[in-house]
C-alpha positions as a Markdown table, in Angstrom:
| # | Residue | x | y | z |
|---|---|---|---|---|
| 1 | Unk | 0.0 | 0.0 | 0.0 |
| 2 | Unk | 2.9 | 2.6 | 0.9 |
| 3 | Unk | 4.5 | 1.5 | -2.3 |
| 4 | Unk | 1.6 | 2.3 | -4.4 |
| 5 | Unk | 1.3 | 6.0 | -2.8 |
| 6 | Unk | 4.6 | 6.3 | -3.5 |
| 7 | Unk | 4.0 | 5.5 | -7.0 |
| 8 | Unk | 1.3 | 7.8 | -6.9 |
| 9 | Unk | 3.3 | 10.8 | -5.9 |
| 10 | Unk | 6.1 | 9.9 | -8.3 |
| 11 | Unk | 3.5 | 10.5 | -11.0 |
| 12 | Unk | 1.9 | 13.8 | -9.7 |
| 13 | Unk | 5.1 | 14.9 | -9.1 |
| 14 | Unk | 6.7 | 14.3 | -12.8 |
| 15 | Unk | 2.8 | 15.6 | -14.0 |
| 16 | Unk | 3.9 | 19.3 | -12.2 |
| 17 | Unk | 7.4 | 19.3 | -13.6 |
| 18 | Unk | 6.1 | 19.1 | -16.9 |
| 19 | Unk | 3.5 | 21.9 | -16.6 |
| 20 | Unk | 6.1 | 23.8 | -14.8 |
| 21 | Unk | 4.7 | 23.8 | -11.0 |
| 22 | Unk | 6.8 | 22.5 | -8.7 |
| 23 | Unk | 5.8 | 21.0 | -5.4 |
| 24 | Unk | 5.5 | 23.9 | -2.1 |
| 25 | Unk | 8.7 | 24.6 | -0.9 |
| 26 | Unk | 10.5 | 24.8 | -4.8 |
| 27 | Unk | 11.0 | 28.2 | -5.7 |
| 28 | Unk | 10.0 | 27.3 | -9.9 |
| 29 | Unk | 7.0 | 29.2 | -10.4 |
| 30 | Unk | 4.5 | 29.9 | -13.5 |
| 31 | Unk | 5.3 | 31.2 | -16.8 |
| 32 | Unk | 4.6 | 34.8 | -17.4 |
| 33 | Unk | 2.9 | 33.9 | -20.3 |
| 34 | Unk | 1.6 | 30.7 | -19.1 |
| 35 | Unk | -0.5 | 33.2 | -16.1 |
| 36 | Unk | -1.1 | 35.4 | -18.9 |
| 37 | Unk | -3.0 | 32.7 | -20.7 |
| 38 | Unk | -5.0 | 31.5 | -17.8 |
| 39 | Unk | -6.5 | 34.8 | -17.1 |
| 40 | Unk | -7.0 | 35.3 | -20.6 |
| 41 | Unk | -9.3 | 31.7 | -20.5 |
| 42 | Unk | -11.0 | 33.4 | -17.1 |
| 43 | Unk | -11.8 | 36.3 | -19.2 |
| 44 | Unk | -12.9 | 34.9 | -22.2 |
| 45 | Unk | -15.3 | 32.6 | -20.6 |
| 46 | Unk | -16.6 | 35.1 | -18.5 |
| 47 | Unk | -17.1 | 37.5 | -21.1 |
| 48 | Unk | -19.1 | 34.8 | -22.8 |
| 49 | Unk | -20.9 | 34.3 | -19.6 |
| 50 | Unk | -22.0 | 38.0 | -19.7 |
| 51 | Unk | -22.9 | 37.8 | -23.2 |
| 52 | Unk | -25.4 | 35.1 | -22.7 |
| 53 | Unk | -26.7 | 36.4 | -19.2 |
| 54 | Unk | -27.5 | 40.2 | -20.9 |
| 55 | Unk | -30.2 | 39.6 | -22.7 |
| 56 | Unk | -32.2 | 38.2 | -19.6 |
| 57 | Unk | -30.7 | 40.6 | -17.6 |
| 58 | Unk | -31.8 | 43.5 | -20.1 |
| 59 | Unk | -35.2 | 41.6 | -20.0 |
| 60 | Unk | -35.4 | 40.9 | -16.1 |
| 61 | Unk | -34.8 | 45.3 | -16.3 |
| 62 | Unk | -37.4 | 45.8 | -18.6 |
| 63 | Unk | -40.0 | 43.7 | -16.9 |
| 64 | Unk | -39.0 | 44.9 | -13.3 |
| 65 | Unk | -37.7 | 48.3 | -13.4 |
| 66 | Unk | -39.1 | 51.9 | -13.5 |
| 67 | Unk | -41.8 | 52.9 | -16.5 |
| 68 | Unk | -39.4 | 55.2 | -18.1 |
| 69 | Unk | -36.6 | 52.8 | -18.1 |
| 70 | Unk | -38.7 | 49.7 | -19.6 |
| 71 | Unk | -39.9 | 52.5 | -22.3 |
| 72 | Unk | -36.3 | 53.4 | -23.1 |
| 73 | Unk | -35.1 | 50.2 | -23.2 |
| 74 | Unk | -38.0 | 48.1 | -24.9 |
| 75 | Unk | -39.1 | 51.0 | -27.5 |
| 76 | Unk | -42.2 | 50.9 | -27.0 |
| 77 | Unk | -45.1 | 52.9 | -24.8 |
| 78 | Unk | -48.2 | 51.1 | -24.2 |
| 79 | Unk | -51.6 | 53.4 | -23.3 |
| 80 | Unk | -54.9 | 52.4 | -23.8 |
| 81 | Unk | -57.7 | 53.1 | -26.0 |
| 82 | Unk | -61.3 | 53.2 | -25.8 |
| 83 | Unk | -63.4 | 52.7 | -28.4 |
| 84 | Unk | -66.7 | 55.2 | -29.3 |
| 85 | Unk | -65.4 | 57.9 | -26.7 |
| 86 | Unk | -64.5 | 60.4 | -29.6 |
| 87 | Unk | -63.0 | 63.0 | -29.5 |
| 88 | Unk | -60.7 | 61.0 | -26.8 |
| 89 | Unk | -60.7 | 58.0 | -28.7 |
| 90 | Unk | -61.9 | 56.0 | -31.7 |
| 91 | Unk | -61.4 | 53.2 | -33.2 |
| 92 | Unk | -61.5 | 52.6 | -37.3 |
| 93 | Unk | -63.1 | 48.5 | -37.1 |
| 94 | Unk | -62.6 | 48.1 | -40.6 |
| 95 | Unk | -58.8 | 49.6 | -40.4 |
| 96 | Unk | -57.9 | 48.6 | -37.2 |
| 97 | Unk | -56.6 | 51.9 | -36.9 |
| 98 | Unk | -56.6 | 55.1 | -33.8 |
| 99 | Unk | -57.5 | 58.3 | -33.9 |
| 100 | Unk | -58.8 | 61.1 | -31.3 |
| 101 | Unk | -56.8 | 63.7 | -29.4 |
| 102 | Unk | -55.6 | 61.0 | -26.7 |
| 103 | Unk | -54.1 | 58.5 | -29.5 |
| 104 | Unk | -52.3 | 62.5 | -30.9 |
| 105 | Unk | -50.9 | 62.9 | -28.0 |
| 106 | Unk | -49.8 | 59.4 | -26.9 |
| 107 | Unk | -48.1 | 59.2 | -30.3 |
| 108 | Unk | -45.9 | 62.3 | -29.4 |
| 109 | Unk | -45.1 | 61.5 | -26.2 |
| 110 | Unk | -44.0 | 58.6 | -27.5 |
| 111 | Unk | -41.5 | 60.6 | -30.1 |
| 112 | Unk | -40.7 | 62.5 | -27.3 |
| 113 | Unk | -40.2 | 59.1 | -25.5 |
| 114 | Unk | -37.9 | 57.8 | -28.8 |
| 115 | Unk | -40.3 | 55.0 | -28.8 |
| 116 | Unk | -43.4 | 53.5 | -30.6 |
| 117 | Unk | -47.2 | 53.1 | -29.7 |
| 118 | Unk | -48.7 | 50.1 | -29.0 |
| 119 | Unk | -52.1 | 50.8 | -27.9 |
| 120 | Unk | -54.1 | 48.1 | -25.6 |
| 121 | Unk | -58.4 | 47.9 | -25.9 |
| 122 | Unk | -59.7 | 48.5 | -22.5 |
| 123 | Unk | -63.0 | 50.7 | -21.2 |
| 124 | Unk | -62.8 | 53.7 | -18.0 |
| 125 | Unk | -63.4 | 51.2 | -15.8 |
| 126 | Unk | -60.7 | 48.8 | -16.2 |
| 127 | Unk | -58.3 | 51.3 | -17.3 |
| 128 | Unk | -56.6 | 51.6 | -13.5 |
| 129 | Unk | -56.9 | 47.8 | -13.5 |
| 130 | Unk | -54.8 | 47.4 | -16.4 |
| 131 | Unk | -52.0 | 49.9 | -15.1 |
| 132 | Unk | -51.6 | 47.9 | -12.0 |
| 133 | Unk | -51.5 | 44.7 | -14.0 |
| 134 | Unk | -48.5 | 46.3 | -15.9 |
| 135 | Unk | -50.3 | 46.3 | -18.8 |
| 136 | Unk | -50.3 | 49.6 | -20.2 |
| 137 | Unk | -47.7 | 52.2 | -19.0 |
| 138 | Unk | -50.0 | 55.3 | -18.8 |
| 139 | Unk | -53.9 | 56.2 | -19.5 |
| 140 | Unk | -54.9 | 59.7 | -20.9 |
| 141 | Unk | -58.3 | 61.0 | -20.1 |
| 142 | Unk | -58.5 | 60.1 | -16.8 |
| 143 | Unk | -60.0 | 61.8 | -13.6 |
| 144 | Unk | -58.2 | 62.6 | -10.4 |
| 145 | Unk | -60.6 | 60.5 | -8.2 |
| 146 | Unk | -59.2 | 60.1 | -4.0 |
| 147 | Unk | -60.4 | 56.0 | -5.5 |
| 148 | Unk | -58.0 | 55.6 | -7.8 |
| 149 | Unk | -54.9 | 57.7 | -6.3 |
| 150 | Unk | -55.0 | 55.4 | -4.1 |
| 151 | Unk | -53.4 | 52.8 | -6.8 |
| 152 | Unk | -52.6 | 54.7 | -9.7 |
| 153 | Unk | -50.5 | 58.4 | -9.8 |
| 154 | Unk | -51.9 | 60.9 | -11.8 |
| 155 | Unk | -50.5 | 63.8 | -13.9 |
| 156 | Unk | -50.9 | 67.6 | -14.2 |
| 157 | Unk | -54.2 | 68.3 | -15.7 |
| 158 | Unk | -54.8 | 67.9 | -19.4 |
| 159 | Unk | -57.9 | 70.0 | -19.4 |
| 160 | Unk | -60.7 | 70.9 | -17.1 |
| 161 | Unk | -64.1 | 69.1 | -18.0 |
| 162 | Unk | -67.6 | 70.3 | -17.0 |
| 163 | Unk | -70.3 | 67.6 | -16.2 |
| 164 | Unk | -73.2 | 67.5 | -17.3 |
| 165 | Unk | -76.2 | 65.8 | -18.5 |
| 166 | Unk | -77.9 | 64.4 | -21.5 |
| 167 | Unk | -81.1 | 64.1 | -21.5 |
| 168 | Unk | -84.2 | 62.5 | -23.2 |
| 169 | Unk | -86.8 | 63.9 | -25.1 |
| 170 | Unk | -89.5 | 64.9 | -22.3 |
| 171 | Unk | -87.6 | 64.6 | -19.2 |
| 172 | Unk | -86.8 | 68.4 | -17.7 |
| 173 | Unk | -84.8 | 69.8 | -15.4 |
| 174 | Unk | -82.0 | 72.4 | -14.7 |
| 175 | Unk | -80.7 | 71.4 | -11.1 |
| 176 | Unk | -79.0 | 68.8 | -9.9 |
| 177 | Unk | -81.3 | 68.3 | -7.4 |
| 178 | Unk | -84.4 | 68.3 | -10.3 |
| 179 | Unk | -83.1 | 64.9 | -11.2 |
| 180 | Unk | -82.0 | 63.4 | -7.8 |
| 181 | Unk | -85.5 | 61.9 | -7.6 |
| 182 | Unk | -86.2 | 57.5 | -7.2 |
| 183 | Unk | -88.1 | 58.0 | -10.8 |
| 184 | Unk | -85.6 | 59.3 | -12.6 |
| 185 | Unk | -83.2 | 57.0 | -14.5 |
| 186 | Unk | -79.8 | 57.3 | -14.6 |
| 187 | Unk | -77.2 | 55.7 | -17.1 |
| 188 | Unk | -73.3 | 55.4 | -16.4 |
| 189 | Unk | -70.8 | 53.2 | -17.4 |
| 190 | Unk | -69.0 | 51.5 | -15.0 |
| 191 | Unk | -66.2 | 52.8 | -13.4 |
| 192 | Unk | -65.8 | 55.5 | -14.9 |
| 193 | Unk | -65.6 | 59.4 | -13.6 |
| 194 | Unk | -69.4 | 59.8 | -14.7 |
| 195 | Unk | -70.3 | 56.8 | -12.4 |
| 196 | Unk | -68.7 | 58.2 | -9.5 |
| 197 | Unk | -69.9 | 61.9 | -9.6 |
| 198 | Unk | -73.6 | 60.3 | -10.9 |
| 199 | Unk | -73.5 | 58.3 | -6.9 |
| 200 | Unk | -72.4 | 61.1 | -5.5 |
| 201 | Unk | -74.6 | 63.7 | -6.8 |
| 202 | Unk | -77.4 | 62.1 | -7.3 |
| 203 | Unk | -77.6 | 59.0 | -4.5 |
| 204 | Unk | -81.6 | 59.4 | -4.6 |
| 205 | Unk | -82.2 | 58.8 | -8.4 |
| 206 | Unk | -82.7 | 55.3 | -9.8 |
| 207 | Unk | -78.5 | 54.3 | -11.2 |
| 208 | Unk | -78.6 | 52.4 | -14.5 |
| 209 | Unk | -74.9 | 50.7 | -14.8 |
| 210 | Unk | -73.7 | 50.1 | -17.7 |
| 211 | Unk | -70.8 | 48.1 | -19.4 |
| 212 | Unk | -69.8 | 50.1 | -22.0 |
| 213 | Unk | -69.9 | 53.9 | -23.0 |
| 214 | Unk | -71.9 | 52.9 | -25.9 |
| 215 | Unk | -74.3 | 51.5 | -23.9 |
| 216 | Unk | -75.0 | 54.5 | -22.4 |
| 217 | Unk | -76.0 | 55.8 | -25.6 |
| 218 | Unk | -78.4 | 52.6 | -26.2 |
| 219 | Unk | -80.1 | 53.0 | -23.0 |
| 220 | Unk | -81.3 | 56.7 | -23.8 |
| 221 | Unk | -82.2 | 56.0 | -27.4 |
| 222 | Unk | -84.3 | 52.8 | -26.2 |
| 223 | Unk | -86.1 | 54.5 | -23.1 |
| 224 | Unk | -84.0 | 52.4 | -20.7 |
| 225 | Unk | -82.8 | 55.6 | -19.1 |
| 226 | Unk | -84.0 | 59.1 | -18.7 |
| 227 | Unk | -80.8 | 60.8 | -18.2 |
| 228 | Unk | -77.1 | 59.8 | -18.4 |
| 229 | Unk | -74.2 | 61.9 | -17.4 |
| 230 | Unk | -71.0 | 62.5 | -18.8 |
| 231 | Unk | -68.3 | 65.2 | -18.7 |
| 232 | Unk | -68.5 | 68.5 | -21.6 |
| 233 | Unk | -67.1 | 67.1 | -24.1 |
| 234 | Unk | -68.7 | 63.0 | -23.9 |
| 235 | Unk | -72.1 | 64.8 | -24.2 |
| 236 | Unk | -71.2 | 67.1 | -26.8 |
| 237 | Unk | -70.3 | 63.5 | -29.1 |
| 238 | Unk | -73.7 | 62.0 | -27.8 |
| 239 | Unk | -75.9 | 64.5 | -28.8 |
| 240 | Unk | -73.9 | 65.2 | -32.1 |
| 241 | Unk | -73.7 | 61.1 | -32.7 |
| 242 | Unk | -77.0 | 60.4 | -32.1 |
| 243 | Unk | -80.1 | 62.3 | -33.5 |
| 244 | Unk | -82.9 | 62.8 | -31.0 |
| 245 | Unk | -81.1 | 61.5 | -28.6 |
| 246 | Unk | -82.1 | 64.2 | -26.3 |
| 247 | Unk | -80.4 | 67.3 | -25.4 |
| 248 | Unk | -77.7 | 68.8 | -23.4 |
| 249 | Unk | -78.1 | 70.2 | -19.8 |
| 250 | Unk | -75.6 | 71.7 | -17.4 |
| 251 | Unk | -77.3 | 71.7 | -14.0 |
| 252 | Unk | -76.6 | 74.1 | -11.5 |
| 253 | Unk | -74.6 | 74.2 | -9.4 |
| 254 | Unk | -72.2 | 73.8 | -11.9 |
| 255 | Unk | -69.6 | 71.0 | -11.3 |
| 256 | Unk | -66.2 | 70.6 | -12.7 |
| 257 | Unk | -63.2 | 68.9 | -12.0 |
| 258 | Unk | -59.6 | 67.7 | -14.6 |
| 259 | Unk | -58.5 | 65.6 | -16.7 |
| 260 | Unk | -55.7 | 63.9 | -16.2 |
| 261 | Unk | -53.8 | 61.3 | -17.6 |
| 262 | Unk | -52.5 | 58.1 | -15.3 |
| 263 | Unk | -49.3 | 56.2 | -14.6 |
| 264 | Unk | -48.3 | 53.1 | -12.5 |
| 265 | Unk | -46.0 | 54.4 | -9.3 |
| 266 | Unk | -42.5 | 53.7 | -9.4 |
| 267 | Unk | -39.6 | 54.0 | -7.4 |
| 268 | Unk | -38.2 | 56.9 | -8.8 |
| 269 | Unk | -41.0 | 58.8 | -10.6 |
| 270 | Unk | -38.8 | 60.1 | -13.4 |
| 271 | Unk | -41.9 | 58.4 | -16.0 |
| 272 | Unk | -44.2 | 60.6 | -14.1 |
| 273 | Unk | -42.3 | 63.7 | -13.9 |
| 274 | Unk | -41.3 | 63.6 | -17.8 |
| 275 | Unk | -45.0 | 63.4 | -19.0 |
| 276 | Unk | -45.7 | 66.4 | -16.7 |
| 277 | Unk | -42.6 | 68.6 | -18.3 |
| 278 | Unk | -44.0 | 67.4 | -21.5 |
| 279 | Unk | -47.8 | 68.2 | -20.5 |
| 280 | Unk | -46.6 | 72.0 | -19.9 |
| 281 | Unk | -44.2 | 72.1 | -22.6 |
| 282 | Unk | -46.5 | 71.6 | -25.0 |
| 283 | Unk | -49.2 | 73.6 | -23.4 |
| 284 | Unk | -46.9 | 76.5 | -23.4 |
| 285 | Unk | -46.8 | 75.8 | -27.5 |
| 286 | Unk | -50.2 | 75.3 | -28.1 |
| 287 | Unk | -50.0 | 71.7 | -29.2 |
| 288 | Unk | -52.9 | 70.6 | -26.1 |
| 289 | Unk | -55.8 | 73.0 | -27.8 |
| 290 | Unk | -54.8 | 71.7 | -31.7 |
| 291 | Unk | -55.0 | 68.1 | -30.2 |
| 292 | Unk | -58.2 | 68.7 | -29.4 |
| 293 | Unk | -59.3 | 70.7 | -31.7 |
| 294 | Unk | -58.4 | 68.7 | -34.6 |
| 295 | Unk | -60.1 | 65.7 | -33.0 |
| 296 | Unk | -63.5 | 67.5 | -33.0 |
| 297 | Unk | -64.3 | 66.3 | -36.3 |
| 298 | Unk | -64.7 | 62.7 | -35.2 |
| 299 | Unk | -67.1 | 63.5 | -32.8 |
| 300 | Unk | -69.3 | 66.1 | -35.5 |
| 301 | Unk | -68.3 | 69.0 | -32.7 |
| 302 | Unk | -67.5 | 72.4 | -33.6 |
| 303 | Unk | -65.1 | 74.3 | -31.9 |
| 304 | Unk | -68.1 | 76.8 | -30.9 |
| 305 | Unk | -70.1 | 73.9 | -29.6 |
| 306 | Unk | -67.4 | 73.4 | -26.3 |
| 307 | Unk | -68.8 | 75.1 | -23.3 |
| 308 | Unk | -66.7 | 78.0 | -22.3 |
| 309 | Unk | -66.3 | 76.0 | -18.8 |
| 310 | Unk | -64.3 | 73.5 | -20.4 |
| 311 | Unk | -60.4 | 74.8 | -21.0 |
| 312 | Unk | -57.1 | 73.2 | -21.9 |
């Protein structure tokens, strides 16, 4: 047995002398260029390592990291879109193609952004849902509700929209409190800013929920409702969409509040704080009001035909 680990050793032994490693104690030590050749192994393997980890790590950034940085890095800003909301949005079935002052100025934001739009179908209601999902990266039209700031961060305002309601033939009133009776019907869609100021402001009148914006529209035309309300510029594209619909009443006292467009928090806020520079540099241009503007046509609304209490 000693013999053999003898043997053994002999062999090791004879196995370092040729590599040039002697055993501790012998002063021979590694080529210069032998070292040289090692590290440059290490390196080489390891820069392959990094190669092959860097996409997942780019990905594992994209997926995990702040709005703005997943933007920069992916190309691409995703919003929402809803469909029959003109002027905010609308939706060409045939096409498959966007328009509305939202979709105008998502796609500059988005140049602004050095990235693309890719724009995700959703309603008011699930709007929030889909920006805590990680869905879409921001939603433009939305209302500063105390609700939804509790899950969702919302931007400067985009404009300042007047509610009010539209009406069916035969149904009168000019107060809030005129239609805040059990008899009178009320039609929202679900979810969205109209729902919540239509519970608050009217709790006594008889709420007609709703799936969809168009809906809405449905339920006047068919007698389902007697009243719906909507914000300024939502009524304006009922009234013009529909004929005999009804007509447009703005009860006293008159009730306003923004519109805003909302983002998913993130640890550093830096998504957030661009879209608000670029809210009020554009502003500052005039860009907002020709947004707008130019989107009237979708709805059949004339510039003249926006209540003066409605400003952007």
């Amino acid at each position: 047995m000693a013999q053999l680990k003898r043997l053994r050793s002999q062999r090791a032994l004879r196995s370092l002398k040729k590599s040039g490693i002697r055993r501790k104690g012998e002063c021979k030590m590694i080529k210069r260029r032998d070292f040289a050749g090692l590290i440059g192994l290490g390196a080489a393997g390891g820069a392959a390592a990094l190669a092959l980890a860097a996409p997942a790590i780019a990905q594992a950034s994209a997926d995990t990291g702040s709005t703005f940085d997943r933007v920069r890095s992916t190309k691409k800003l995703r919003v929402a879109g809803v469909p029959g909301t003109e002027p905010y949005y609308h939706k060409d079935i045939v096409a498959g193609k966007w328009a509305g002052f939202c979709v105008s100025m998502a796609e500059d934001l988005a140049k602004a952004l050095e990235a693309e739009v890719e724009i995700t179908e959703t309603t008011w209601g699930n709007a929030v849902l889909d920006l805590q999902a990680n869905k879409i990266d921001i939603m433009f039209g939305l209302s500063p509700t105390p609700a939804r700031a509790l899950v969702v961060e919302f931007t400067r305002p985009i404009m300042n929209n007047t509610f009010t309601l539209v009406v069916r033939p035969g149904v009168e009133g000019k107060t809030w409190e005129d239609f805040n009776k059990p008899e009178i019907r009320v039609a929202v869609d679900i979810g969205s800013t109209q729902d919540i100021f239509a519970r608050r402001a009217l709790p006594n009148a008889t709420l007609v929920a709703l799936k969809s914006f168009d809906d809405v529209a449905l339920s006047l035309l068919s007698g389902r409702a007697d009243v719906s309300v909507q914000v300024a510029m939502n009524s304006l594209a009922t009234v013009k969409k529909n004929d005999g619909i009804g007509s447009i009443v703005v009860p006293t006292p008159i009730s306003a509040q923004p519109t805003c467009a909302g983002v998913r928090p993130d640890p550093d806020g830096r998504f957030l704080r661009f879209v608000d520079n670029w809210l009020e540099y554009n502003r500052a241009l005039g860009a907002m009001k020709g947004w707008i503007v130019s989107s009237l046509d979708l709805a059949k609304i004339q510039p003249q035909d926006i209540p003066v209490s409605v400003t952007f």
